[in-house]
C-alpha positions as CSV (number, residue, x, y, z in Angstrom):
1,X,-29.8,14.8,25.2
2,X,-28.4,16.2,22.1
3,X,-29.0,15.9,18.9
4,X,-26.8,16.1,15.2
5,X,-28.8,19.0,14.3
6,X,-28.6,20.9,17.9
7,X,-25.2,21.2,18.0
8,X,-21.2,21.0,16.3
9,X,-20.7,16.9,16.2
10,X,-17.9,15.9,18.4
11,X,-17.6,12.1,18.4
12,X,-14.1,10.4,20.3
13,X,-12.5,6.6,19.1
14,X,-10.5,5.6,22.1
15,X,-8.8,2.3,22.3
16,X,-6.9,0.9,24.4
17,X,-3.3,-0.3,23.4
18,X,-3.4,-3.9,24.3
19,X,-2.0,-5.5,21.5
20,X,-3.1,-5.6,17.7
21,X,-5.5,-3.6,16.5
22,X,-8.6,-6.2,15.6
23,X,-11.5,-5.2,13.1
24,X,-14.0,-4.9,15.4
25,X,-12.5,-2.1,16.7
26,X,-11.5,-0.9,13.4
27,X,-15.2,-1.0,12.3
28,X,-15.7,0.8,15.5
29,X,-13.5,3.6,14.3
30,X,-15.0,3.7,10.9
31,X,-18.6,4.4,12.2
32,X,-17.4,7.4,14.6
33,X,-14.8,8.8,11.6
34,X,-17.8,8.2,9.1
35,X,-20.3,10.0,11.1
36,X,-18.2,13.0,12.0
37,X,-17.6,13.5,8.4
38,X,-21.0,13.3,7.3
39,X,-21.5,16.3,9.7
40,X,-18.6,17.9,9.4
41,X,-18.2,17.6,12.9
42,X,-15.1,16.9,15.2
43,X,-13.1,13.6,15.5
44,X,-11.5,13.3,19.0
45,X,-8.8,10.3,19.2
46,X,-8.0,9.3,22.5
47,X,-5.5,6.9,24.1
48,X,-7.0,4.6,27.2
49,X,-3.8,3.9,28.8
50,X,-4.7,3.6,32.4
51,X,-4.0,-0.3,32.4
52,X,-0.3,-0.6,33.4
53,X,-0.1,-3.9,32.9
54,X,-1.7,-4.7,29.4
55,X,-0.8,-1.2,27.7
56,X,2.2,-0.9,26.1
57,X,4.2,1.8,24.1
58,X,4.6,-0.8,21.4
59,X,0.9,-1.3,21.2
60,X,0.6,2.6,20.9
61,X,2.8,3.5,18.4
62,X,1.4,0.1,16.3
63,X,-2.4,1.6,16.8
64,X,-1.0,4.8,15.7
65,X,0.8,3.4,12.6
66,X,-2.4,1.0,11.6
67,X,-4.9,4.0,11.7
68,X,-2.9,6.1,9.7
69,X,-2.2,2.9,7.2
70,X,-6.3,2.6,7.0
71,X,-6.9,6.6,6.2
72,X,-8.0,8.0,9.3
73,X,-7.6,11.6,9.8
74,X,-8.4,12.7,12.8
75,X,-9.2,16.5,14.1
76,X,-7.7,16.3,18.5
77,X,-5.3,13.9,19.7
78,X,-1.8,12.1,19.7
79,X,0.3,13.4,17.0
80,X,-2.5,16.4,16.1
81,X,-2.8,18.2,19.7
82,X,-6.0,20.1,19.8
83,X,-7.3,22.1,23.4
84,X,-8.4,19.4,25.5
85,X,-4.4,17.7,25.6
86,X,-3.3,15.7,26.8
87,X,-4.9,13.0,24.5
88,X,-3.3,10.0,26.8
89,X,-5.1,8.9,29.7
90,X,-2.1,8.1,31.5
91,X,-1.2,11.8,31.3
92,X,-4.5,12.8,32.9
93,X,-4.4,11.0,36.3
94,X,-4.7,14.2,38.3
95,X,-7.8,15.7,36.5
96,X,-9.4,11.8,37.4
97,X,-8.0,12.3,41.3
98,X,-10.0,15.9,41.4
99,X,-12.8,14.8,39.7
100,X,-13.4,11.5,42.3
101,X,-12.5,13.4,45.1
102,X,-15.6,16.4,44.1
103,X,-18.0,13.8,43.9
104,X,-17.1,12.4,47.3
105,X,-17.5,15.8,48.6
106,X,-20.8,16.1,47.3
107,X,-22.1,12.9,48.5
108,X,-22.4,11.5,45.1
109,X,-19.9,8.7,45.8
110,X,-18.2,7.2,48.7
111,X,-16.0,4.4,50.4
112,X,-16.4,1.0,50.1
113,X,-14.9,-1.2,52.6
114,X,-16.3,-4.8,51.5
115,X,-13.8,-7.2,50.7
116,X,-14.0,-9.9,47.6
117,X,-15.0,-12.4,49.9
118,X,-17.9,-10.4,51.2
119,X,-18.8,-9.4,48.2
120,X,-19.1,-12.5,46.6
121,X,-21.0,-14.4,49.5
122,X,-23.5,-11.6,49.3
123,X,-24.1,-11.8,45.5
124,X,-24.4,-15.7,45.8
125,X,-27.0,-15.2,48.5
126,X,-29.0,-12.7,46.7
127,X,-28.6,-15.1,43.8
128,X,-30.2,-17.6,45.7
129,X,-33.0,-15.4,47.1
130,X,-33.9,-14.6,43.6
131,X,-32.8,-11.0,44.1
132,X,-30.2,-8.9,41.7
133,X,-26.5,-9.8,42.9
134,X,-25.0,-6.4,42.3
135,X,-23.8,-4.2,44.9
136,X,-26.1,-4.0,47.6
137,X,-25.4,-1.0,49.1
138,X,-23.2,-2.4,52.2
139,X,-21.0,0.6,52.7
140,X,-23.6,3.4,51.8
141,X,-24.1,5.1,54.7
142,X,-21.5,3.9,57.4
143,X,-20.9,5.4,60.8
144,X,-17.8,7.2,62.1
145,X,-17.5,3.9,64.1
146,X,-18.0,1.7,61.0
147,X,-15.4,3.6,59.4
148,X,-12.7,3.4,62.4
149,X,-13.5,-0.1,62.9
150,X,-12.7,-0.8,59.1
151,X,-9.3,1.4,59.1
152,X,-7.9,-0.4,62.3
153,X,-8.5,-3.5,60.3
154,X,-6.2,-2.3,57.8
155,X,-8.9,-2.0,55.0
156,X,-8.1,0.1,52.0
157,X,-11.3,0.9,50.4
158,X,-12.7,1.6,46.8
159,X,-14.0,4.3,45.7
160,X,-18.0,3.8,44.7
161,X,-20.9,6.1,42.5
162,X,-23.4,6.6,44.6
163,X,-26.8,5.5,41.7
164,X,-29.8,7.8,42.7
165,X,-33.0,5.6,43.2
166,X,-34.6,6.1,39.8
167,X,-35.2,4.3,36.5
168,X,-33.3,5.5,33.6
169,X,-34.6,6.1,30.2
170,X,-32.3,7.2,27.2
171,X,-32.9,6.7,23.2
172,X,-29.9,4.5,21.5
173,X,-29.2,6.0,18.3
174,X,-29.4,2.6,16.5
175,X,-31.7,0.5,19.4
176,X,-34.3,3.4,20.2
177,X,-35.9,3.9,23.6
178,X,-34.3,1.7,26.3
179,X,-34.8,2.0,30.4
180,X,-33.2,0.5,33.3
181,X,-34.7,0.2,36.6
182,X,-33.1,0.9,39.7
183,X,-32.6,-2.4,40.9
184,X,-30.4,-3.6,38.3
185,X,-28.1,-0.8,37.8
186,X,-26.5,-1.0,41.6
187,X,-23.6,1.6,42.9
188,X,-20.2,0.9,41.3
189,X,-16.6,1.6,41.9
190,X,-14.8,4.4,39.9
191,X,-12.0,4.2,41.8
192,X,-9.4,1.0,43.0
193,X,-8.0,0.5,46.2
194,X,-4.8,1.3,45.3
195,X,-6.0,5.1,44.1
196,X,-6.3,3.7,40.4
197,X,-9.1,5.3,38.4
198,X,-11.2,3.0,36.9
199,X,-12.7,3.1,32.8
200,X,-16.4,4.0,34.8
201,X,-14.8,6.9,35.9
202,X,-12.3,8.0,33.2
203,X,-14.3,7.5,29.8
204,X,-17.1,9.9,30.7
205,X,-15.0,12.4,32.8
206,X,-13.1,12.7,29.3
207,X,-16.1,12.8,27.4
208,X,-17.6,15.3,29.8
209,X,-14.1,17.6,29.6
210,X,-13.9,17.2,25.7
211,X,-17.5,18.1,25.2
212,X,-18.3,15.1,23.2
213,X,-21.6,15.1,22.1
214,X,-22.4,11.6,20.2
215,X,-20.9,8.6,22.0
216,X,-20.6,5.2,19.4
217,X,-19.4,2.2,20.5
218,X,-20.0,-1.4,20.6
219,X,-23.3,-3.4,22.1
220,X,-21.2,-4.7,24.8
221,X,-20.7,-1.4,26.6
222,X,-24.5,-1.0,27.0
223,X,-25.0,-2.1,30.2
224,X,-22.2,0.8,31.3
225,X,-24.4,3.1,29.5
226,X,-27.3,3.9,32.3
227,X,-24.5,4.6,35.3
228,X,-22.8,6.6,32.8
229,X,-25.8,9.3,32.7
230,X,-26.2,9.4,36.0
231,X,-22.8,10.4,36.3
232,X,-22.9,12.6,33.6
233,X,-26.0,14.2,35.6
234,X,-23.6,14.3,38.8
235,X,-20.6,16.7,36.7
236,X,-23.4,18.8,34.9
237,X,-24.5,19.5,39.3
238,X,-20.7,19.8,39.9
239,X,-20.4,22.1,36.8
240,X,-17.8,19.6,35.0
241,X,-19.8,18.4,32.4
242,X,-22.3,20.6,29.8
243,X,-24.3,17.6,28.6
244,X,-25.1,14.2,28.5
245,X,-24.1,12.7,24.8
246,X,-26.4,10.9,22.4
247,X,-25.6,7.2,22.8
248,X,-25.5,5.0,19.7
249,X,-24.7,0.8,20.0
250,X,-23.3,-0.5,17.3
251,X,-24.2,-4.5,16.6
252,X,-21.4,-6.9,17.2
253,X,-19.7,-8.4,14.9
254,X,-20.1,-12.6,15.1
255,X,-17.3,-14.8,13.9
256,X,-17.7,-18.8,13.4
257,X,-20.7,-20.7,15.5
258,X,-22.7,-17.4,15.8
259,X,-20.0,-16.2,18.7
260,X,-18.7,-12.9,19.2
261,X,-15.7,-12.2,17.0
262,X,-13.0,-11.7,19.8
263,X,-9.2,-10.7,19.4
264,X,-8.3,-14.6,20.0
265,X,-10.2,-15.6,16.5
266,X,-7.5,-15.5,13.5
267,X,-9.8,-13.3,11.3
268,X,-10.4,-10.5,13.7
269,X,-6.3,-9.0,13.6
270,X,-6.1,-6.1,11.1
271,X,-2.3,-7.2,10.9
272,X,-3.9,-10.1,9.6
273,X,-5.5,-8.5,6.5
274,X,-2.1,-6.0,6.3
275,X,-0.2,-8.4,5.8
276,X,-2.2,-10.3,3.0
277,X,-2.3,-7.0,1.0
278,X,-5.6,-6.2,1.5
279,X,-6.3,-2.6,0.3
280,X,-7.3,0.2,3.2
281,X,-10.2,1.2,1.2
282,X,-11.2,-2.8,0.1
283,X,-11.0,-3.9,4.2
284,X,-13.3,-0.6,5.1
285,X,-15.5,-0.8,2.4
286,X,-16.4,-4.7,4.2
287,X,-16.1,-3.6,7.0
288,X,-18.5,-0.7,6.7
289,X,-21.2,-3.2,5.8
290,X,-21.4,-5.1,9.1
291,X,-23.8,-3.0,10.0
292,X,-24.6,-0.7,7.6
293,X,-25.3,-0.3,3.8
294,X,-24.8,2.2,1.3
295,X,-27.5,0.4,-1.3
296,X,-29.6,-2.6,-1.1
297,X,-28.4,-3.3,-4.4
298,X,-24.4,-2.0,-4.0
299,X,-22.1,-3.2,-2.1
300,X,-18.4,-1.9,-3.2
301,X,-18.1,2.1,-2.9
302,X,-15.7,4.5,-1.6
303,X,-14.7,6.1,1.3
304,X,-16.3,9.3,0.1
305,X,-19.1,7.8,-1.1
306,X,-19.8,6.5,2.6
307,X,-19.1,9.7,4.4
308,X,-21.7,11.7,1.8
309,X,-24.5,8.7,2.8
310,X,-23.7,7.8,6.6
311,X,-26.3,8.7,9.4
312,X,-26.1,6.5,12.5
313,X,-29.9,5.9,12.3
314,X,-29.7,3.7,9.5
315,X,-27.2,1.2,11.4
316,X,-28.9,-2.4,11.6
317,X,-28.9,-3.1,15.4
318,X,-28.7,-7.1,14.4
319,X,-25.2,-9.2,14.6
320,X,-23.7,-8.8,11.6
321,X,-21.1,-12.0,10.5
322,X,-17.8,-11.5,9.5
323,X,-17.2,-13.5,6.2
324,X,-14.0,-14.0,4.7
325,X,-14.9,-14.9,1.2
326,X,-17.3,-11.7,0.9
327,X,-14.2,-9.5,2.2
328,X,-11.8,-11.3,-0.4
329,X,-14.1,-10.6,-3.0
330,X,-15.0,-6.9,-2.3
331,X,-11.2,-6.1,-1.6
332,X,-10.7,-7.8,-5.1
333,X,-13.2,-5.5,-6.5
334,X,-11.4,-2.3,-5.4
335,X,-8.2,-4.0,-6.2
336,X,-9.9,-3.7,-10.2
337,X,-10.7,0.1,-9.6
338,X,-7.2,1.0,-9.4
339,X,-5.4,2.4,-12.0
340,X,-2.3,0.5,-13.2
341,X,0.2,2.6,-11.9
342,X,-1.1,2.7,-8.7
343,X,-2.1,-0.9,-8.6
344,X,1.8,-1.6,-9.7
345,X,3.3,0.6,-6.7
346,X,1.1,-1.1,-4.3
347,X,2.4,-4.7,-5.3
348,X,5.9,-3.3,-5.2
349,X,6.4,-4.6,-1.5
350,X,5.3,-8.1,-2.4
351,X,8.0,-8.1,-5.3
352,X,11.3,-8.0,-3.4
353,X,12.4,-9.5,-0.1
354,X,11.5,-11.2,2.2
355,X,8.4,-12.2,0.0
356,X,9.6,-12.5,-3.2
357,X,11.9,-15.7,-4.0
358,X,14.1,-14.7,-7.0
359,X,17.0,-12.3,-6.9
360,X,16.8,-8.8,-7.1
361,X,19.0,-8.6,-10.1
362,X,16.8,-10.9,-11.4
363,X,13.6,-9.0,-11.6
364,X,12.8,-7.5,-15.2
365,X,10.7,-4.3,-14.7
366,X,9.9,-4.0,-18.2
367,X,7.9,-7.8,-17.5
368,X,6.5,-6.6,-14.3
369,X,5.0,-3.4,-16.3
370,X,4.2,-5.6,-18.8
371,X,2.3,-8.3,-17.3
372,X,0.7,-6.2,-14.1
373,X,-2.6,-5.2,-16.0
374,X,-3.2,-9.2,-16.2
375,X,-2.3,-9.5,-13.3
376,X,-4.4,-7.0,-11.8
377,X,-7.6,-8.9,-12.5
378,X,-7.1,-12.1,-11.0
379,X,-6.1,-10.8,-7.4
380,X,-8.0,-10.9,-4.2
381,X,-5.3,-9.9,-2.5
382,X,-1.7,-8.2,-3.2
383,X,0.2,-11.3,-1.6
384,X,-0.7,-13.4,-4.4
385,X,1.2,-11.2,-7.1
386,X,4.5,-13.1,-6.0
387,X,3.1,-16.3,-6.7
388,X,1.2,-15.3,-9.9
389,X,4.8,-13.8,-11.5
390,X,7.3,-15.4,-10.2
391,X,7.4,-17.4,-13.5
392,X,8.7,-14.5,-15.1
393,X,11.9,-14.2,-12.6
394,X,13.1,-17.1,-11.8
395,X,15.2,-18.9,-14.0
396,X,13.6,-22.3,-13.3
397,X,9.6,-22.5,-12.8
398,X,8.5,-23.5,-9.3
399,X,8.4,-27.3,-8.5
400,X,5.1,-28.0,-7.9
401,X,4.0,-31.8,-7.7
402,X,0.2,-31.3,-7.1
403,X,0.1,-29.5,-10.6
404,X,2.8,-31.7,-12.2
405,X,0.4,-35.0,-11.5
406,X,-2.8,-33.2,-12.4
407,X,-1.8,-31.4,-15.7
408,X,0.6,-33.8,-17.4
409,X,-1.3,-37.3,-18.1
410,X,-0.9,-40.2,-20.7
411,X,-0.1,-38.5,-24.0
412,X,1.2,-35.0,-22.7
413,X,4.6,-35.4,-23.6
414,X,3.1,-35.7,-27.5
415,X,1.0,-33.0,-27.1
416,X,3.9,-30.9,-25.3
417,X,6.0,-32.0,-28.5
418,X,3.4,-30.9,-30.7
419,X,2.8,-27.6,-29.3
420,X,6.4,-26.4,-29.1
421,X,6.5,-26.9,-32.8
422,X,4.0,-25.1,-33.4
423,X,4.8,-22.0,-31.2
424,X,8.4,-22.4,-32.5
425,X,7.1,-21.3,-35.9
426,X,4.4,-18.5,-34.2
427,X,4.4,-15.1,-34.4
428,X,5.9,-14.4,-30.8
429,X,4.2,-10.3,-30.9
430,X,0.7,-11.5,-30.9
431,X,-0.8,-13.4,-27.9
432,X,-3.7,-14.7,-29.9
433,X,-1.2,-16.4,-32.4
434,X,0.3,-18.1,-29.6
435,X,-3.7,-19.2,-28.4
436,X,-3.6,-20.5,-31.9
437,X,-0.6,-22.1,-32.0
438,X,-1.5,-24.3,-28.9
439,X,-5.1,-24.7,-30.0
440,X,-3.7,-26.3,-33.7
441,X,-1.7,-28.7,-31.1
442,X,-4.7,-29.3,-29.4
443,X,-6.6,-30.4,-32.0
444,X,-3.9,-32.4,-33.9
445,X,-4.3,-34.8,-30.5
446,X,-7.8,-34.4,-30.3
447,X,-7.9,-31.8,-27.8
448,X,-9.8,-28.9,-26.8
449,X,-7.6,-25.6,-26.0
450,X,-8.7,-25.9,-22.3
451,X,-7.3,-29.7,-21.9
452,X,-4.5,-28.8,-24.3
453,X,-2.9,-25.7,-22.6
454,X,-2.6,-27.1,-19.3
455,X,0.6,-29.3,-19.5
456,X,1.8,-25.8,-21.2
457,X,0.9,-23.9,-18.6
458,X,2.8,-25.9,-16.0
459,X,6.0,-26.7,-17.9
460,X,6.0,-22.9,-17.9
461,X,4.6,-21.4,-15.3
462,X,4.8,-24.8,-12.5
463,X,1.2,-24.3,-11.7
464,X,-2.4,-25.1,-13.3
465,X,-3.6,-21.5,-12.1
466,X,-2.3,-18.3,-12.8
467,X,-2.2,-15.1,-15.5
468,X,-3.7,-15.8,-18.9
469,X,-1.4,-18.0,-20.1
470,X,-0.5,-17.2,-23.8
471,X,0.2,-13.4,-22.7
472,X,2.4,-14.8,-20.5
473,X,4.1,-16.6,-22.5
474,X,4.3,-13.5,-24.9
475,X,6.0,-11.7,-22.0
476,X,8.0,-14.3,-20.8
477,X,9.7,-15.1,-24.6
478,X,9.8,-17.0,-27.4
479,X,13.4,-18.7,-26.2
480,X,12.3,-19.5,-22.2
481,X,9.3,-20.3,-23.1
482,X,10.6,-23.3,-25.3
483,X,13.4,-24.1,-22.8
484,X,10.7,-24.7,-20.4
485,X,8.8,-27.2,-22.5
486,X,12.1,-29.1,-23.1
487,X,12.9,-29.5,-20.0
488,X,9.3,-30.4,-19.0
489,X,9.8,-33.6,-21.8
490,X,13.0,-34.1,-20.8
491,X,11.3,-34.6,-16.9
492,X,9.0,-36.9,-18.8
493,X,10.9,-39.1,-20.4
494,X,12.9,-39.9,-17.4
C-alpha cells in the first residue's frame, strides 16, 4: 500500500446528498481537507448520487453551499472541474456498466440468481448451525442448465464479486494491523437487479480512476474495507486501478447514552449550529478535537494551525462524545479572537429581520458600534446579540415576568427612586460615575452594588442578564435611561 511519503497525497470527501449536512460528516471532511493540506497534496470532492430516491438537487446545491460556508477549498470536483470529471456519480453510470461487465469477463464476478427469500432462509440456517450467514456461494459456479432454468423462471439476477479464498491483512492508519479471514468476508453484489450499480462497486472504481491514494472515512465503513482490496487487486489485474490506497478509520462520534451520533439526534445538523451563529472556524476547531488534538494542554487554535500539525497517525481510534457545552464554549473563544469590525459584520444578520424585533429605522448604528465590543465578550453564539441589544432599539424594554419577579422585591421601588436621583445628577460620559451613582443608592438602602443594580438592570434592559450594565446605560442615555426607571415605579406602584 502507499504511503504519505511514497507518493503526491490524493485524499476524496464524497457524500451523499440526502438531506442536511450533519457534523459527523463534516468532521469527516475536516480530517481528509486537514490531511491533504498538511501534505500539500490533492483534495478530490465527489458527489454519490447514485440513490435516485434519497438524492436530491436540493440536498446538492445545500452540501455545496455549507462546505463553502465552513472554508473548504477543495482542488477536483463540482464547481472546480479537474481531469477525472465528471465529479457526480450519477454522471458516471457508463464507466460503472464497463467496469462490472470486465470483471464478469474475467471471472472475477458473476450472476446471482437467489431470491430474498432464499437468501434469508439460508442465513438463518447457517445461523443456526453456528456457521457465518453471509452469502454462501449459491450461484458461484452454475451450469448452462442452472442458468436457463433460472431465466425461464423470469429471474433477473444481481451482479456479485467473486472474494478469492484468502485472509486479508491491511494496516489502518489510525487502528494498525487488522485481518479478515475468508469466512467472514463472503461474495457480495456490486451490481442490482435492475442494472443499478451499487456503493461496493462505485466508491473504489472512482477511487481506482481518480488515483486516490489515502482513503479516510468513518469506523462504520470498516467492514467494506477488506472486499474493497480485493477488488482493488481485481482492477490493478484488469489494468483499471494503479494501487490499493492507505486506509485510515476515523472513531465515531457518540451522542447521548454512549450511541452513535446519527442524523436523527438534534445536535448532529450543521444547519443546526448555522443557524445559532456559530463561527466556521469555532464549529471546526470542536470538531477537529473528536478525535484529534493539537496540544494536551490547548484546545482552541486555527485552521492553519491544524493543517501545519495534522498527521492521521495521531487520530485517537476511541469514540469521541459530542458535547454541546464544550463546543459553545470553544466557539465563544474564537468568537473573542475576532477583531471588532469583523466580529460586528458577522452579527449584522442577527440585527435586522426576521431575527431582530425592532424596526429598521429604528436601529442606531452609532449604539451598535458603540456597545459591540461589550458585547463581544459575553457571546457563545452570534444569535444571542439580538437579545443582548435589543434594549438599545426598541422603544419599550422587553416584557419579561421571570426577571420582573426575581429582580424587583420588597423595597425596590425605594431603591429604584433612590438610584434615578442619583444618576439624574451623574456625569452621563463616564461609565464608572454611573457604577457609582447606583452603588451610593445601594448603600443609602443598605445594599451591595450587585443586589442594588438589579432592579436597574431590568427596568432598563427587561432582563437580569445581559451587557455590563452601567456602559449600557452610558450608551443607551441619560433621558431613556430615566424614562425607563419611571415607568418601572410607575408599574410598581400599580
Amino acid at each position: 500500500m502507499s504511503s504519505v511519503a511514497s507518493a503526491p497525497v490524493r485524499v476524496r470527501f464524497c457524500p451523499s446528498p440526502t438531506g442536511n449536512p450533519h457534523v459527523g460528516l463534516v468532521r469527516t471532511a475536516l480530517f481528509n481537507w486537514a490531511f491533504a493540506k498538511h501534505h500539500q497534496g490533492t483534495l478530490v470532492f465527489r458527489i454519490e448520487d447514485t440513490d435516485a430516491a434519497r438524492d436530491s438537487e436540493e440536498s446538492y446545491n445545500q452540501l455545496l453551499d455549507s462546505l463553502r460556508w465552513l472554508g473548504f477549498d477543495w482542488d477536483e470536483g463540482p464547481e472546480v472541474g479537474g481531469p477525472h470529471a465528471p465529479y457526480r456519480q450519477s454522471q458516471r453510470m457508463d464507466i460503472y456498466k464497463d467496469v462490472a461487465q470486465k470483471l464478469q469477463d474475467a471471472g472475477r464476478a458473476y450472476h446471482c440468481y437467489c431470491s430474498t427469500a432464499e437468501l434469508d432462509a439460508r442465513r438463518d440456517a447457517a445461523r443456526a448451525a453456528g456457521k457465518p450467514s453471509g452469502y454462501d456461494g449459491h450461484c458461484r459456479d452454475l451450469s448452462a442448465e442452472q442458468v436457463d432454468a433460472y431465466k425461464a423462471e423470469g429471474r433477473t439476477p444481481i451482479v456479485r464479486f467473486r472474494m478469492p479464498d484468502e485472509t486479508i491483512t491491511f494496516t489502518d492508519l489510525v487502528r494498525g494491523e487488522l485481518t479478515f479471514t475468508a469466512e467472514n468476508v463472503p461474495d457480495y453484489g456490486i451490481v442490482r437487479a435492475n442494472g443499478a450499480p451499487l456503493y461496493t462497486l462505485v466508491n473504489p472504481v472512482d477511487d481506482a480512476l481518480m488515483e486516490i491514494t489515502h482513503v479516510l472515512r468513518g469506523e462504520d465503513l470498516l467492514s467494506s474495507t477488506p472486499r474493497q482490496i480485493a477488488l482493488y487487486k481485481a482492477l490493478i489485474d484488469l489494468g483499471i486501478a494503479k494501487q490499493i490506497p492507505s486506509f485510515g478509520h476515523l472513531p465515531y462520534v457518540m451522542g447521548e447514552g454512549n450511541k452513535k451520533l446519527s442524523k436523527r439526534d438534534p445536535e448532529s445538523s450543521l444547519n443546526l449550529y448555522r443557524e445559532r451563529g456559530f463561527l466556521p472556524e469555532g464549529l471546526l476547531n470542536y470538531l477537529s478535537l473528536l478525535g484529534w488534538s493539537l496540544a494536551a494542554d490547548r484546545d482552541v487554535f486555527t485552521m492553519d494551525e491544524m493543517v501545519a500539525a495534522f498527521e492521521i497517525s495521531d487520530v485517537n481510534p476511541n469514540p469521541a462524545r459530542f458535547d454541546l457545552k464544550k463546543c459553545e464554549a470553544i466557539n465563544a473563544d474564537h468568537i473573542r479572537l475576532l477583531d471588532v469590525k469583523d466580529f460586528t459584520e458577522r452579527c449584522a444578520p442577527w440585527l435586522q429581520a426576521p431575527f431582530a424585533p425592532w424596526a429598521p429605522e429604528d436601529f442606531d448604528e452609532a449604539k451598535w458600534q458603540a456597545v459591540a465590543p461589550h458585547a463581544q465578550t459575553r457571546l457563545k453564539v452570534l444569535s444571542e446579540i439580538t437579545d443582548n441589544v435589543d434594549f438599545l432599539f426598541l422603544a419599550e424594554p422587553v416584557e419579561d415576568e421571570a426577571s420582573w419577579t426575581k429582580a424587583m422585591k420588597e423595597g425596590s421601588d425605594a431603591l429604584l427612586r433612590t438610584a434615578r436621583e442619583k444618576l439624574e445628577s451623574a456625569d452621563w460620559t463616564s461609565a464608572e460615575a454611573l457604577k457609582e451613582a447606583v452603588l451610593a443608592a445601594g448603600e443609602t438602602h443598605g445594599l451591595k452594588l450587585g443586589k442594588a443594580q438589579a432592579p436597574v438592570r431590568v427596568a432598563v434592559t427587561g432582563r437580569t442578564i445581559g451587557l455590563p450594565l452601567f456602559e449600557s446605560l452610558e450608551i443607551l442615555g441619560k433621558e431613556k435611561t430615566l424614562a425607563r426607571i419611571d415607568a418601572a415605579l410607575a408599574k410598581l406602584a400599580a
